[in-house]
N, C-alpha and C positions, 0 to 999 in steps of 0.2 A: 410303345417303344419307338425308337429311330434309326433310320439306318447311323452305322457310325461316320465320324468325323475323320474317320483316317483308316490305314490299311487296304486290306484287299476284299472286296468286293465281289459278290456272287451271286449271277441272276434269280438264281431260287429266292434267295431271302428278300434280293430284292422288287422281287415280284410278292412275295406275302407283305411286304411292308406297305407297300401300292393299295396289297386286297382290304389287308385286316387290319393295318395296322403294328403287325408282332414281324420281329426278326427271328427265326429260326422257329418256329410252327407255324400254320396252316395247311393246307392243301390245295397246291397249282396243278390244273388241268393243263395239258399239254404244251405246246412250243409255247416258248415266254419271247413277245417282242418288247423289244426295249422300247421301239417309237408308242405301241399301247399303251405300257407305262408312262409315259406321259402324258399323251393326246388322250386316254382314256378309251375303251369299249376294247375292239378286237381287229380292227377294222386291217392292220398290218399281220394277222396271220397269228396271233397268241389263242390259243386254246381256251381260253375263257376270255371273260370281258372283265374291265377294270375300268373303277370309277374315274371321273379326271383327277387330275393332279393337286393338290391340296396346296394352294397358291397364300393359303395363310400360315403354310412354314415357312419361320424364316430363312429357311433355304431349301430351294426346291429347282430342278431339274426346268430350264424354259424350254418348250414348244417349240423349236425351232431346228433344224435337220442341218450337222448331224447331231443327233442325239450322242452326247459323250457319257462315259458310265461313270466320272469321277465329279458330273455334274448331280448326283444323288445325294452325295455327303451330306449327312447331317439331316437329310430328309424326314419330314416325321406327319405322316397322315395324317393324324390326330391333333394337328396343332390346331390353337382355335386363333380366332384374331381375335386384336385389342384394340381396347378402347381407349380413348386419353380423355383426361381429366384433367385441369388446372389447381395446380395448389400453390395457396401462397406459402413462401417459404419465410419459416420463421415465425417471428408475429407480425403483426399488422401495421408495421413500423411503415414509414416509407422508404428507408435504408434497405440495401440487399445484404443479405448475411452468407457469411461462408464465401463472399467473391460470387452468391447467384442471384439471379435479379428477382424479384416477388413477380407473382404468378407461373411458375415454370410449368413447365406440363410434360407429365410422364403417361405410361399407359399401362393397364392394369389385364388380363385376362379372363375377369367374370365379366357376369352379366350386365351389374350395376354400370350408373353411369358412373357411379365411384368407386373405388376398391372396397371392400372387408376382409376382415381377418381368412385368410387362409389362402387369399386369391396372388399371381404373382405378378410384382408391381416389377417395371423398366422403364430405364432413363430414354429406351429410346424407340421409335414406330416398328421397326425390323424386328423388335423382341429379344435381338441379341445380347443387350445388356442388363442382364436382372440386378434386383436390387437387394436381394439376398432374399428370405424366408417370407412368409404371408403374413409374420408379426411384426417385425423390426425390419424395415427394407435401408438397407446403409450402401450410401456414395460414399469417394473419397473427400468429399465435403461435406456430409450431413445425411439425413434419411429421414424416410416416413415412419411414422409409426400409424398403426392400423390398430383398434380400440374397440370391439365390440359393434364395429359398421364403421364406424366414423372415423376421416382422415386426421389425426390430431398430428402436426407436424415438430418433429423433432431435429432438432438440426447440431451436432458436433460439430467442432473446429479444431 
């Protein structure tokens, strides 16, 4: 889970989201410092240690004093980083289709150097723009389609 993108905010959770990963279970051992939460271990006084900061969320809390609490939003420990891939869009024309130019490059979340079914493709490094589901990923100009491993590119207009 992640912390959310809005409302109000409460050190407990945001201190399990830091541990475990999960908003509203785990178990925090005594005082929660916020600067721990981000710097990682304990070293300002939290009662237990905490990993560092999970800097392949697309949004995450920076290192830097003061720590503000509305810099967590959207935080999510478990995010992984991505990888980008080049696809040419469309076919093999030399023309750009849909107004995009051939070889665009998006980035995916697995492992591969290239996506497969299931994994989630974005238009853009920060991850914040998905491209919908692990099967059909759609822009407002076109999408990937993902095939059994292979990028087969499909493009709408």
């Amino acid at each position: 889970m992640a912390i959310p993108a809005s409302g109000a905010l409460d050190f407990l959770n945001m201190a399990r989201e830091c541990a475990y990963g999960t908003w509203g279970s785990g178990s925090i051992t005594g005082a929660i410092s916020i600067r721990d939460l981000v710097a990682g271990g304990n070293t300002y006084g939290s009662g237990q240690s905490y990993p560092a900061i999970n800097t392949a969320s697309s949004s995450y809390p920076p290192n830097t004093t003061p720590v503000e609490t509305n810099s967590f939003y959207s935080y999510d420990k478990d995010a992984v980083s991505l990888t980008s891939f080049s696809s040419s869009v469309g076919t093999t024309s030399s023309k750009a289709v849909c107004g995009q130019s051939i070889g665009s490059t998006y980035y995916h979340d697995g492992s591969g150097t290239a996506p497969v079914a299931g994994d989630n493709v974005y238009s853009d490094a920060a991850g914040t723009t998905s491209l919908s589901d692990g099967y059909y990923k759609t822009t407002a100009l076109g999408g990937i389609r993902v095939i059994s491993g292979a990028v087969n590119n499909t493009f709408l207009c």
